[in-house]
VEXGU-485650 format. One record per residue (C-alpha): residue in one letter; x, y, z. Coordinates in steps of 0.5 Angstrom, whole numbers, padded with zeros to 4 digits, always signed. Layout:
% residues N
AXYZ ...
***
This chain:
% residues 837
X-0069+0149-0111 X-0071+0152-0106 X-0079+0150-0106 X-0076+0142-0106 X-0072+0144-0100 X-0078+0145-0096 X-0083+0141-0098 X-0077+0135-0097 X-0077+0139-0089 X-0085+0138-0090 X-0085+0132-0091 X-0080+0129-0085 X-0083+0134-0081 X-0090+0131-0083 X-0087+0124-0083 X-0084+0124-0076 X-0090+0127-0073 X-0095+0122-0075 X-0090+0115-0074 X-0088+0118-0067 X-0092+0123-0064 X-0099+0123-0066 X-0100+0119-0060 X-0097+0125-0055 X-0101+0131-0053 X-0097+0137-0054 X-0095+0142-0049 X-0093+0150-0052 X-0088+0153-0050 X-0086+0161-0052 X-0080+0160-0057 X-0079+0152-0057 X-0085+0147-0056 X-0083+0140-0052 X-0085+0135-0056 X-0084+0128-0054 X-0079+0124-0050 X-0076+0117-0053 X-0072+0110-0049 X-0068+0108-0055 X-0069+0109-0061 X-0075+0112-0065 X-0076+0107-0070 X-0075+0101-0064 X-0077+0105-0057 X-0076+0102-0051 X-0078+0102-0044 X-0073+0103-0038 X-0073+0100-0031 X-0070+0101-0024 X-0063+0100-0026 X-0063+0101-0033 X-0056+0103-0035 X-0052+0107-0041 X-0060+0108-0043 X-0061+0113-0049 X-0066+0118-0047 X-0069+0122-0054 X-0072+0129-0053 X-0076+0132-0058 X-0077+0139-0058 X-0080+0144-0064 X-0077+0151-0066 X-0083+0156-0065 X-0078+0161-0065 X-0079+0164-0072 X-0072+0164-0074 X-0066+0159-0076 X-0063+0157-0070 X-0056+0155-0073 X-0054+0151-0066 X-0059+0149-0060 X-0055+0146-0055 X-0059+0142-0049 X-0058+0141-0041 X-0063+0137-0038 X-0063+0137-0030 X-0064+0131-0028 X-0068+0129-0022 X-0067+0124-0016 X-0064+0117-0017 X-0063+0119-0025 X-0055+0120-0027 X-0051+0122-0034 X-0047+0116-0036 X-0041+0119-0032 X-0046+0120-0026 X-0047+0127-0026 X-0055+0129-0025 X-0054+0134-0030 X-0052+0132-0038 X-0051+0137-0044 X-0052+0135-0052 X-0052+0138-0059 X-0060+0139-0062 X-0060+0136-0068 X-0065+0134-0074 X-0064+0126-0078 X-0065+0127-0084 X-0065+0119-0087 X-0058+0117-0085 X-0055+0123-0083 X-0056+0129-0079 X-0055+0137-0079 X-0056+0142-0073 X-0059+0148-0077 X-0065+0147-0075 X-0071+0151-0078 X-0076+0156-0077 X-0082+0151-0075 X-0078+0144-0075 X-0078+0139-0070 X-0071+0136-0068 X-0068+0132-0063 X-0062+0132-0057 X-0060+0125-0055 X-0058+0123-0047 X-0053+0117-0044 X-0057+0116-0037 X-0057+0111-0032 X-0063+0109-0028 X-0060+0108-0020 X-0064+0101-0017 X-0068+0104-0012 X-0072+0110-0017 X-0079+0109-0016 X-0083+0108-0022 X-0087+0114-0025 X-0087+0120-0030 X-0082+0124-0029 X-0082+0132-0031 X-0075+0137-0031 X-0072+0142-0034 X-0069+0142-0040 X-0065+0149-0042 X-0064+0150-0049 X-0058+0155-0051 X-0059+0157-0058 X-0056+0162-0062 X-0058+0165-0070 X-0055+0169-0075 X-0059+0174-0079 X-0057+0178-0074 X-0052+0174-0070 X-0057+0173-0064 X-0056+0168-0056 X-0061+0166-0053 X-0063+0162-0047 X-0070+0159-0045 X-0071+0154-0040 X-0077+0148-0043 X-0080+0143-0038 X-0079+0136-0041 X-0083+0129-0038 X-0081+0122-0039 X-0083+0115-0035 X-0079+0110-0032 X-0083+0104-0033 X-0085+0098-0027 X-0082+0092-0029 X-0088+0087-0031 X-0091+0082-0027 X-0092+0074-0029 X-0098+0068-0029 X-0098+0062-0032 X-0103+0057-0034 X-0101+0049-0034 X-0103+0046-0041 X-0102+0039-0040 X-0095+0033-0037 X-0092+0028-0041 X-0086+0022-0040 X-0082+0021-0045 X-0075+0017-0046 X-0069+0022-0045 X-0069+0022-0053 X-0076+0024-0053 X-0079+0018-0054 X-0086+0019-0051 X-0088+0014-0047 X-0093+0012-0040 X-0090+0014-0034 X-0092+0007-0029 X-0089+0004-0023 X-0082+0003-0023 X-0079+0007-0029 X-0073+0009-0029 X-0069+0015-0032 X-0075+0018-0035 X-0076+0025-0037 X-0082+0029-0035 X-0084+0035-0039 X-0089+0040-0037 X-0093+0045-0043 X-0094+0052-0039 X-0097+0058-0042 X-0094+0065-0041 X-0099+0069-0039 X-0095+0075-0037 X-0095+0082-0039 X-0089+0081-0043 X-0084+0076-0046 X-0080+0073-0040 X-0071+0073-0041 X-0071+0065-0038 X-0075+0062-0033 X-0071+0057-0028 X-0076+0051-0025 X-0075+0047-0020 X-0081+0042-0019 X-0082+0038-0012 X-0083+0031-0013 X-0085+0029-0005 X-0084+0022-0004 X-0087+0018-0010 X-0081+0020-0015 X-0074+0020-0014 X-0070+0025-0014 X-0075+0029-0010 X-0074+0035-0013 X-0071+0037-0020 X-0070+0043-0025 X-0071+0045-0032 X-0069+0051-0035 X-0072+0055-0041 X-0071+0062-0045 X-0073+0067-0049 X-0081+0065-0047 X-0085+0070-0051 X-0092+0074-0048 X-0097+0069-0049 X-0093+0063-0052 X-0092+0056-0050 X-0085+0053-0047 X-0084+0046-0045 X-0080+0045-0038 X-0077+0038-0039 X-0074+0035-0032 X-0069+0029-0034 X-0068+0023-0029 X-0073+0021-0026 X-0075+0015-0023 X-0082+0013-0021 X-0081+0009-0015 X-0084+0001-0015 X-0088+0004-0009 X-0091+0009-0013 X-0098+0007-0016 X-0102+0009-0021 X-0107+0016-0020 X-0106+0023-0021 X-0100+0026-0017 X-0101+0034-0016 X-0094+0037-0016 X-0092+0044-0013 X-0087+0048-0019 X-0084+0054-0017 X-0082+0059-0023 X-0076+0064-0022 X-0077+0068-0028 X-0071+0073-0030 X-0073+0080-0034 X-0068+0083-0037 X-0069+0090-0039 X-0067+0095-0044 X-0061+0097-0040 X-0060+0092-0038 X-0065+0092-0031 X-0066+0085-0029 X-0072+0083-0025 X-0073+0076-0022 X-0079+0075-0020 X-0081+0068-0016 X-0089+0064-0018 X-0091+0057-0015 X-0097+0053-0018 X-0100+0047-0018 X-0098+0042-0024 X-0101+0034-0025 X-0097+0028-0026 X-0101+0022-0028 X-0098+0015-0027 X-0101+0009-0030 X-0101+0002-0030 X-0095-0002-0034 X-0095-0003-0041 X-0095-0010-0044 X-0088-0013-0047 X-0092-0016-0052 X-0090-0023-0051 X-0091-0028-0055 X-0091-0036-0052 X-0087-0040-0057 X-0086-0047-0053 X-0087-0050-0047 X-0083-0057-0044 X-0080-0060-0038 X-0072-0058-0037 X-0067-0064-0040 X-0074-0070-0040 X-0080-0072-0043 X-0083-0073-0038 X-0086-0071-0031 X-0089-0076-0027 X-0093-0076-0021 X-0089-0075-0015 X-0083-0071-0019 X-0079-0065-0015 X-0075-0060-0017 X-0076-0060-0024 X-0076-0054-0029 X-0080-0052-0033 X-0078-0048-0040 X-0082-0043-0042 X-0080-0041-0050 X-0082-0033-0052 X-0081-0028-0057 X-0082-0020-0057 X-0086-0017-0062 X-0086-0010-0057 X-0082-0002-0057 X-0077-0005-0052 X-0071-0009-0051 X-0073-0013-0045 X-0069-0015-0039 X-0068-0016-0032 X-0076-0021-0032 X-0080-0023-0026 X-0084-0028-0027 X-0089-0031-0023 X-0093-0037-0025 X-0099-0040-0020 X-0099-0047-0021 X-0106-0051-0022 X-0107-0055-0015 X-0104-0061-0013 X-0096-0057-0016 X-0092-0053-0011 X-0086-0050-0010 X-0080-0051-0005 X-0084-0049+0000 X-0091-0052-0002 X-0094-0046-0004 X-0098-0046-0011 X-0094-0040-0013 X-0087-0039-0016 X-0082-0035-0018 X-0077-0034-0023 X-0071-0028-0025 X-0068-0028-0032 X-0063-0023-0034 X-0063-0025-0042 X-0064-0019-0046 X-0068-0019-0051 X-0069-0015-0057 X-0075-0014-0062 X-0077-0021-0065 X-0072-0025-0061 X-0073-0031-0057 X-0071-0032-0050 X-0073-0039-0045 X-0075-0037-0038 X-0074-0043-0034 X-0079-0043-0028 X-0078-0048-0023 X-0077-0052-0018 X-0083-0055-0018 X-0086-0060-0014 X-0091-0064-0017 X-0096-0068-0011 X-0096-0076-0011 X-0103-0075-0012 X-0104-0072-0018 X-0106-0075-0024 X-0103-0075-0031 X-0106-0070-0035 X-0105-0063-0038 X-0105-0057-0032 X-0106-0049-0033 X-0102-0044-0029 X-0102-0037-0029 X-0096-0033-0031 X-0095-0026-0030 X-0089-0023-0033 X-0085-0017-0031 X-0080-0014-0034 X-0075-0008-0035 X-0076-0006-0042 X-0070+0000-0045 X-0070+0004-0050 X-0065+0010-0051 X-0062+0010-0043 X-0069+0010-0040 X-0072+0004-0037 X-0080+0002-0035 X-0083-0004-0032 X-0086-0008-0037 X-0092-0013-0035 X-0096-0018-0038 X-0100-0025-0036 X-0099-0032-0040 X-0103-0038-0039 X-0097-0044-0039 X-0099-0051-0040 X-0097-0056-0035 X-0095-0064-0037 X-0096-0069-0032 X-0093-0076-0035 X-0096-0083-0032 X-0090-0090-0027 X-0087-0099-0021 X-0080-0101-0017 X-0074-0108-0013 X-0067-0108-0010 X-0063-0113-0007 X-0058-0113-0001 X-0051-0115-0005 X-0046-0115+0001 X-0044-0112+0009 X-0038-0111+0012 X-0035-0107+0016 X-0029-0102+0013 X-0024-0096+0018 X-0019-0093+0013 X-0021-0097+0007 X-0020-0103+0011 X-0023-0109+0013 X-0025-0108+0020 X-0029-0109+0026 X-0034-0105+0030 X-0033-0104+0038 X-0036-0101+0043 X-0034-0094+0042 X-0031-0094+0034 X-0031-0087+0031 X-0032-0086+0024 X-0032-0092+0023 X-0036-0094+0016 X-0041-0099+0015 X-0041-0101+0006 X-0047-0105+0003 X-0047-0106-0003 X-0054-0106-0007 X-0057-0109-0014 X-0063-0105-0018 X-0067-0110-0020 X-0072-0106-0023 X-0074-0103-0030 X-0072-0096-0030 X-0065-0093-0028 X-0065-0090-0021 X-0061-0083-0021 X-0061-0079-0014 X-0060-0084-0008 X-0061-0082-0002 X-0061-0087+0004 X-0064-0086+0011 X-0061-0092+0017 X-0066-0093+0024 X-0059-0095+0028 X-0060-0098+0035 X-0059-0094+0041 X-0052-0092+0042 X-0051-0092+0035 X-0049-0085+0032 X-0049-0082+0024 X-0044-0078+0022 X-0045-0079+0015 X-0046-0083+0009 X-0043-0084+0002 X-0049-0086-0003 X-0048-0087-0011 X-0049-0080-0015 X-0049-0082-0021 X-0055-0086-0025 X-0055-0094-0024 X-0058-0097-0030 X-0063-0103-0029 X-0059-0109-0025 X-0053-0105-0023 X-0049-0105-0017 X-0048-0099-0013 X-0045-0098-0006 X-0048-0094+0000 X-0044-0093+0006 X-0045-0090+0013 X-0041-0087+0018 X-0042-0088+0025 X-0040-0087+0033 X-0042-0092+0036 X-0042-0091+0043 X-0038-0095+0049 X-0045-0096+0052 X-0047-0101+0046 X-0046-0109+0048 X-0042-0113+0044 X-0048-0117+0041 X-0052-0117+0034 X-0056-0112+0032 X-0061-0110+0026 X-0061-0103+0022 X-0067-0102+0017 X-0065-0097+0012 X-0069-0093+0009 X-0068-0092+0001 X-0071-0086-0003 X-0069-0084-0011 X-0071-0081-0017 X-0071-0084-0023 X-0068-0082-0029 X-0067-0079-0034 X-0073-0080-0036 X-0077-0080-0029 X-0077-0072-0028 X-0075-0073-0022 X-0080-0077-0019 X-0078-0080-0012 X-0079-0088-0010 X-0078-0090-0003 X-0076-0097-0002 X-0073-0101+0005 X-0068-0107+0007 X-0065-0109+0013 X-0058-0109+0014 X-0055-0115+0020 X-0048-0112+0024 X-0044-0115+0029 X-0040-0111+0035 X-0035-0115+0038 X-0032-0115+0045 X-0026-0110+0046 X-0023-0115+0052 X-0021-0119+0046 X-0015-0113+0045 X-0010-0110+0049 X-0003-0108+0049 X+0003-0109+0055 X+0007-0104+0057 X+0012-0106+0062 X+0016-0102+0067 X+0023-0104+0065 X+0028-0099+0069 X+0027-0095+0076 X+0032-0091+0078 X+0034-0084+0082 X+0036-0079+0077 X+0037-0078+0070 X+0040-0082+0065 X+0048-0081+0065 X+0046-0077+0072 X+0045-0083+0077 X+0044-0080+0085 X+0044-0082+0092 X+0037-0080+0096 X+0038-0078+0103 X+0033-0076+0108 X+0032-0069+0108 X+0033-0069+0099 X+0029-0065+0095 X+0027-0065+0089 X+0029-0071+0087 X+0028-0074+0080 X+0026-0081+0080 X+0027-0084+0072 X+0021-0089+0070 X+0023-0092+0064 X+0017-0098+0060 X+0017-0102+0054 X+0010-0104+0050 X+0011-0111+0049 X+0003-0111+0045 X+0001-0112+0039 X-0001-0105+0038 X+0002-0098+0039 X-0001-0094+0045 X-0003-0088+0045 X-0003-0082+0052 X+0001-0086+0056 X+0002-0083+0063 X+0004-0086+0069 X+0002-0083+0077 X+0006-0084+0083 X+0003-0086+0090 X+0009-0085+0095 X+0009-0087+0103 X+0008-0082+0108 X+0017-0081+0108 X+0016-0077+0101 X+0013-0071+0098 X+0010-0072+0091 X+0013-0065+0087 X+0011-0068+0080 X+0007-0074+0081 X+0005-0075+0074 X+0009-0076+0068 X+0007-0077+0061 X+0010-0081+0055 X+0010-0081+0048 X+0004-0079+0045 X+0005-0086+0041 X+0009-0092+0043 X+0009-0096+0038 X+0009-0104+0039 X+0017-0106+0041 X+0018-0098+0043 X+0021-0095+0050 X+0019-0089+0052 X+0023-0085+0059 X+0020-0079+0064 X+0021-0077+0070 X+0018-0076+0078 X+0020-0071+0083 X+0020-0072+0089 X+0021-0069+0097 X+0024-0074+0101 X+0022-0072+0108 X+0028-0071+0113 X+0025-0075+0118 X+0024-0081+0113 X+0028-0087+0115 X+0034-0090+0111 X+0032-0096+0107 X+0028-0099+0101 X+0021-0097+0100 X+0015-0099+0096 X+0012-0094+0091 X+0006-0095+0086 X+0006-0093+0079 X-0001-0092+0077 X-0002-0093+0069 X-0007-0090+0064 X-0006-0091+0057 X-0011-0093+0051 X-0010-0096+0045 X-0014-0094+0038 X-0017-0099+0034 X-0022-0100+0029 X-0025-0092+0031 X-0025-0094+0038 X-0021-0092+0044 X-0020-0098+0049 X-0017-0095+0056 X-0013-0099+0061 X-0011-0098+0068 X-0006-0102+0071 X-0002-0102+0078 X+0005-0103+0079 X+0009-0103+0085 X+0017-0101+0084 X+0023-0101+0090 X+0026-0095+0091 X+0032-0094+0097 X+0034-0088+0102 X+0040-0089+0104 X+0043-0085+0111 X+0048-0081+0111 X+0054-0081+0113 X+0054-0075+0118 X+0048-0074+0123 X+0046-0067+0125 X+0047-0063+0127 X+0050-0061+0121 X+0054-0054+0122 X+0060-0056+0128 X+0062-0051+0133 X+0071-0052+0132 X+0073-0046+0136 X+0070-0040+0140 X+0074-0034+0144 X+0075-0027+0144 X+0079-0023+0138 X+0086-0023+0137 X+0086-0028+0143 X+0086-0022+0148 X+0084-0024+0155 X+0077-0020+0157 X+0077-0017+0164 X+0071-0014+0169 X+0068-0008+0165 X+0071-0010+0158 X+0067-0006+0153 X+0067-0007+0144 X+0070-0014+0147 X+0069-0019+0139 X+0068-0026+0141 X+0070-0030+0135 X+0065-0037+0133 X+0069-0041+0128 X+0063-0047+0126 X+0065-0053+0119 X+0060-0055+0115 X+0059-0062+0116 X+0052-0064+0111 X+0053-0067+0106 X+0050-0061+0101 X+0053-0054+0102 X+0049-0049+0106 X+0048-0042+0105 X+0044-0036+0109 X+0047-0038+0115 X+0044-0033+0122 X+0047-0034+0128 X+0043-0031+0134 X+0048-0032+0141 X+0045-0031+0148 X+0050-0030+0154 X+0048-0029+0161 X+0046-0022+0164 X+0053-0020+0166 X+0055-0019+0159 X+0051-0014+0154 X+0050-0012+0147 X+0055-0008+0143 X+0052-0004+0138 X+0046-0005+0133 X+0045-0012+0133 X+0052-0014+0136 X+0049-0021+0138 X+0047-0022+0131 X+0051-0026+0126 X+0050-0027+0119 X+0054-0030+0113 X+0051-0032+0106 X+0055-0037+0104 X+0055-0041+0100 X+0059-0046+0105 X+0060-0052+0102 X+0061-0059+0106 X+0068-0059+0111 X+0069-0052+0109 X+0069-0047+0116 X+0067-0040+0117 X+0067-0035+0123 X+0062-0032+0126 X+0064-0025+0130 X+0059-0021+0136 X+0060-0015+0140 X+0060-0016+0148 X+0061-0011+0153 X+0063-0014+0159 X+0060-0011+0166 X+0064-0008+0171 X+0062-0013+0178 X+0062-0019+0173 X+0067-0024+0176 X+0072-0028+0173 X+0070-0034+0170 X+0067-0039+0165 X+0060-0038+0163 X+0055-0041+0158 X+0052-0038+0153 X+0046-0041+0148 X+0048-0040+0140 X+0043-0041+0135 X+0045-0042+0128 X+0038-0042+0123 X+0041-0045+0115 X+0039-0046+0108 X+0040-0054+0107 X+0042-0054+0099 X+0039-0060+0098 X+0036-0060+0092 X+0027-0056+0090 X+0026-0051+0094 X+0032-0053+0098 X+0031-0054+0106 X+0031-0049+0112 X+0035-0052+0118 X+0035-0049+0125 X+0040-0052+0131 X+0042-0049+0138 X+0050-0050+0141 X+0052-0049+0148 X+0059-0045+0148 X+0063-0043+0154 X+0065-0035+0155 X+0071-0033+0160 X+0072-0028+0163 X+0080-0026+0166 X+0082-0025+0173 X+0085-0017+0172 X+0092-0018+0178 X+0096-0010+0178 X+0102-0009+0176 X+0107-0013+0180 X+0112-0008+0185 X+0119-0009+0183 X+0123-0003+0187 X+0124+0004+0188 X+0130+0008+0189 X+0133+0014+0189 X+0135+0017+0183 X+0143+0022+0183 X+0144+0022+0191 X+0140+0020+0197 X+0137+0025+0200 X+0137+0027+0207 X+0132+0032+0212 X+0131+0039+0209 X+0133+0036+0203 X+0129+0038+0197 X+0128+0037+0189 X+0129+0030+0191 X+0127+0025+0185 X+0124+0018+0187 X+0124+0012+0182 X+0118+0007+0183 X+0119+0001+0179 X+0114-0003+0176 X+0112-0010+0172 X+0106-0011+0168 X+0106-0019+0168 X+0099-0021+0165 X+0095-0015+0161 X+0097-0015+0154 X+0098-0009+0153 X+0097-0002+0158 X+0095+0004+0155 X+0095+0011+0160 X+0098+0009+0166 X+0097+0013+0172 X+0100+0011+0179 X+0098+0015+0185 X+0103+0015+0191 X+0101+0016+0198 X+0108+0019+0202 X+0109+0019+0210 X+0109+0024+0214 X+0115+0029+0213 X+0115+0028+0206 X+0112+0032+0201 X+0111+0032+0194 X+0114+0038+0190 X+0109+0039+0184 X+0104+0039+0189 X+0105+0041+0195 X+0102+0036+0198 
***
């Protein structure tokens, strides 16, 4: 039992050292022999990087010591930038032996066991070989021994492995993997790019990014790939791109960037960035394969020399991969066949879509085909350009096809049926000046084939204008009648007289003509008639001042006076832009000197307006001629006939009553009719003055002006105002303040007192200026009349004193006295005993 046990410790022994360690040199050591070190695990070893975290670190060791250990533990010190799983830079584990799937921890004389450490590698280790010290504790049993011996132990951080590439080949395809030709003009494409890993280990994921420039769209794309082994080949794809039409064929050199991502055991992660240089080819568009099925006129038969517009119907059907639409196509035409714009090259669009073996008509056109040609068959060129779609990516697709061309073999007669003159669509007259006015002739095919597409060219006289024409759209068969008109302006320059119009006829003939033009000619005769032969009258039937129910008297002096003008037109016609002007004489001033009437007067109507007028105060009271200039224009026919006539009306002035001046002066004095004496000051002399105009006045300003003895009292005591309004015979008082001086004597003088006024007579009214002489007193001032003197309780006799004496005195002409003083003089032997004197 014993001899199995060992030959089974034997052979794990043996086993583990030929698997793992055969390659590993061994170092010896005293009583225990470093063996080897181990990232991850013996069956599955890993490398470790800067950064690798909760790493597994698997140290072997032999036991040399000649005894059983019954237990080894091992702490290993770490050195710089190396940590336990805790972050320590020391780490402690239990010695153990596997055995299959199991372990034990007696280790035996001569056994190689193990110990396992949780590490975690800091960013910034440098890569290399590291060697530390582990420190084994061990104890045994036969007999109970401890001991402890220090062992050097080694083990590397590896570098993170760097990366090349090699591009193998580029391809498009659709964006479901259709492979296709990239060419210019494809839209939504994948471009996919074949690379080799030539790098020194498998690569986590690789994130591109591919700079197209300015010949793709977008201008940078991205792709991403993982999981890419050592030497194996990986396909970056780069979706939606689109080759711009710009972009022609050739080999287009690209830079790839490649950001490579490695993630480690551990999880360290290394990304490292490499550019290269990839090529990208663009070719030439793929055929749609088209097949040309039919080929015809549009809606005719034939196409006849000469013929315009015309379409030609192109029938095709796909035979190709795509499904087609948004076609190009570009037909060169044989000589002699132009398009719109004489060019031999035309241009056609169709968004028909159009799957496998479907059926689409292109219609190419317009095409003009010259007078020149011959009939006979053409061949022109065709290049069709399309977008062909299949999955959500779409290519620009092109094919050349020859297209047959027909040209079929024509002779033409009309006749002028009728003329008149229409306005309104009535029957009317042409006169100089007519607008819009429509010439209708009537015309008849007397040729073999029906006539389609009309058009009708007139060579009009001098002064004739075309506004416009009416001609017979629809098809006029073999001798039928059609109508054309033309709308004219014919200018009031244009004598009345009879006038020749060629007109020029152009047409296709249809249906079957394909639109070939046939020109002809007729002369058409006219008549413009004389405009003296119509008029309408417009009398003048009522003049008068005033308004209606508001009739006034005009005076000399009246402002804004209006004068009603009424007219009645008495013509066949209604009138139109009625006006009248007035031409006064020298006595009046024109406020509104034009008026207008109703914009129509209809024949039999009356129409009202009004002038206003200045009548000027020097104008003479009597009847005047006035003149009424009037303009108006009657319409007939298109035309605008304007007539002027002259009208001479008889207005009268009438004199007033009252004359000026108007403002009266009915009294004048001082205040209170007080007497004002020498040397009176603050003296109010009174004007009273009466409206006597026959209009109220207002702003009234009196300035008065007395001779020299007299002055001013106060601000502005000569002068007077009153805002009125006064209206006629009504009064007002005028006051001014005059101080009277000292050495002036008594008596009458004249003063000058000049009334400015607003007259109220109507507009803007009239200012009115007036000067008056009053009369100014000035009293004669008497003193107070002596009446006696007395006495008074006794007469006294010499040597008498205290006497009282009692003058009497009588005021006879002063108003009113205040502060009276008398001064007595006594005779010699009196004396006054207040004073002493």
């Amino acid at each position: 039992m014993r001899l199995k046990k060992t030959l089974s410790t034997l052979i794990i022994i043996i086993l583990l050292q030929t698997l793992i360690f055969n390659l590993v040199p061994v170092r010896a050591q005293d009583n225990f022999t470093f063996v080897n070190s181990v990232w991850g695990s013996p069956s599955s070893p890993q490398k470790v990087y800067p950064g690798s975290s909760d790493v597994n670190l698997i140290l072997f060791f032999r036991n040399d010591l000649g005894q059983d250990l019954a237990s080894v533990y091992i702490t290993l010190y770490l050195p710089d930038g190396i940590e336990s799983y805790d972050g320590k830079n020391n780490i402690t584990s239990r010695a153990f032996v596997q055995e299959d799937n199991s372990i034990r921890y007696r280790i035996g004389s001569g056994e190689i066991f193990q110990a396992n450490f949780i590490l975690n590698i800091l960013d910034d280790v440098e890569p290399k070989e590291y060697n530390c010290t582990a420190l084994l504790e061990y104890s045994y049993i036969n007999p109970y021994t401890v001991g402890k011996e220090n062992v050097t132990v080694w083990f590397t951080i590896s570098s993170f492995p760097t990366y090349s590439f090699n591009f193998i080949e580029s391809y498009w395809t659709t964006s479901t993997g259709y492979r296709v030709n990239g060419s210019s003009g494809a839209r939504n494409l994948n471009l996919n790019l074949v690379l080799k890993n030539l790098g020194e280990d498998s690569i986590t994921s690789v994130s591109a990014k591919l700079y197209f420039g300015n010949n793709f769209y977008p201008q940078t794309s991205t792709s991403n790939v993982n999981n890419v082994g050592k030497n194996e080949l990986f396909t970056l794809t780069f979706s939606q791109i689109s080759i711009p039409i710009t972009t022609g064929p050739g080999k287009y050199v690209l830079n790839l960037e490649l950001n490579c991502t490695f993630r480690g055991y551990g999880n360290a992660v290394s990304i490292q960035s490499y550019t290269m240089q990839v090529t990208v080819d663009v070719v030439t568009p793929s055929s749609p394969n088209f097949r040309l099925v039919k080929v015809s006129w549009r809606n005719y038969e034939k196409a006849y020399p000469g013929a315009r517009a015309i379409f030609l119907d192109a029938t095709v059907q796909n035979f190709g991969e795509y499904v087609i639409s948004e076609s190009y196509i570009r037909l060169y035409l044989p000589k002699g066949f132009t398009d719109t714009f004489g060019k031999n090259i035309i241009n056609t669009t169709s968004s028909t879509t159009i799957g496998y073996g479907e059926f689409a008509t292109y219609s190419i056109g317009p095409i003009y085909v010259g007078s020149n040609v011959a009939p006979g068959i053409y061949y022109g060129n065709a290049t069709v350009k399309c977008v062909g779609s299949r999955d959500s990516s779409q290519l620009l697709l092109q094919q050349n096809v020859t297209i047959p061309i027909i040209v079929s073999r024509y002779t033409p007669n009309i006749d002028v049926s009728s003329i008149e003159w229409l306005y309104g669509g009535q029957p009317a007259v042409a006169l100089p000046g007519s607008q819009n006015i429509q010439l209708s002739i009537t015309l008849v095919n007397r040729g073999e084939e029906s006539l389609s597409g009309l058009s009708a060219s007139p060579t009009l006289p001098s002064g004739f204008k075309l506004l416009g024409e009416n001609v017979f759209s629809g098809a006029v068969p073999s001798g039928a009648s059609f109508t054309i008109s033309f709308y004219l302006n014919i200018s009031q320059e244009v004598k009345p007289d009879n006038y020749i119009i060629p007109v020029a006829l152009t047409f296709n003939l249809n249906p079957t003509s394909s639109n070939t033009i046939v020109s002809s000619g007729i002369m058409v005769p006219v008549w413009v008639d004389d405009p003296k032969n119509f008029d309408s009258e417009v009398k003048l039937v009522n003049v008068f001042w005033g308004t209606y129910g508001n009739p006034i008297t005009v005076y000399p002096g009246s402002k804004f006076a209006p004068l009603t003008v009424e007219v009645a037109n008495v013509g066949l016609y209604t009138v139109h832009g009625l006006h009248l002007k007035i031409y006064t004489p020298d006595s009046f001033e024109i406020i509104v000197g034009q008026v207008d009437f109703s914009a129509s007067l209809p024949a039999g109507g009356f129409s009202t307006s009004t002038f206003y007028l200045n009548v000027k105060f020097d104008a003479s009271p009597k009847k005047y001629n006035i003149t009424l200039q009037e303009h108006y224009f009657i319409s007939l026919y298109g035309a605008q006939i304007s007539r002027t006539k002259n009208l001479t009306v008889e207005v009268t002035v009438f004199e007033h009553t009252v004359k000026q001046p108007y403002v009266k002066i009915i009294s004048c004095g001082w205040g209170n009719g007080y007497p004002v004496y020498p040397g009176t000051e603050n003296a109010t002399f009174n004007v009273i003055i009466s409206n006597q105009a026959p209009y109220s006045i207002s702003g009234i300003y009196a300035t008065l002006k007395p001779p020299k003895v007299f002055s001013e009292s106060g601000f502005e005591g000569l002068k007077a105002y009153v805002s009125g309004p006064l209206a006629p015979w009504q009064t007002t008082t005028l006051s001014f303040k005059l101080n009277v001086g000292s050495n002036t004597l008594p008596k009458d003088y004249s003063a000058n007192l000049t009334i400015e006024y607003t007259l109220l007579s109507g507009g803007n009214n009239v200012r009115v200026k007036e000067e008056s002489i009053l009369q100014i007193k000035v009293n004669v001032l008497n003193p107070p009349e002596h009446v006696y003197s007395s006495w008074i309780r006794y007469s006294p006799g010499p040597g008498n004193k205290g006497a009282l004496l009692l003058l009497v005195f009588r005021n006879s002409e002063v108003p009113l006295m205040r502060g009276a003083y008398v001064a007595v003089t006594l005779p010699k032997g009196f004396k006054s005993t207040v004073t002493g004197s």
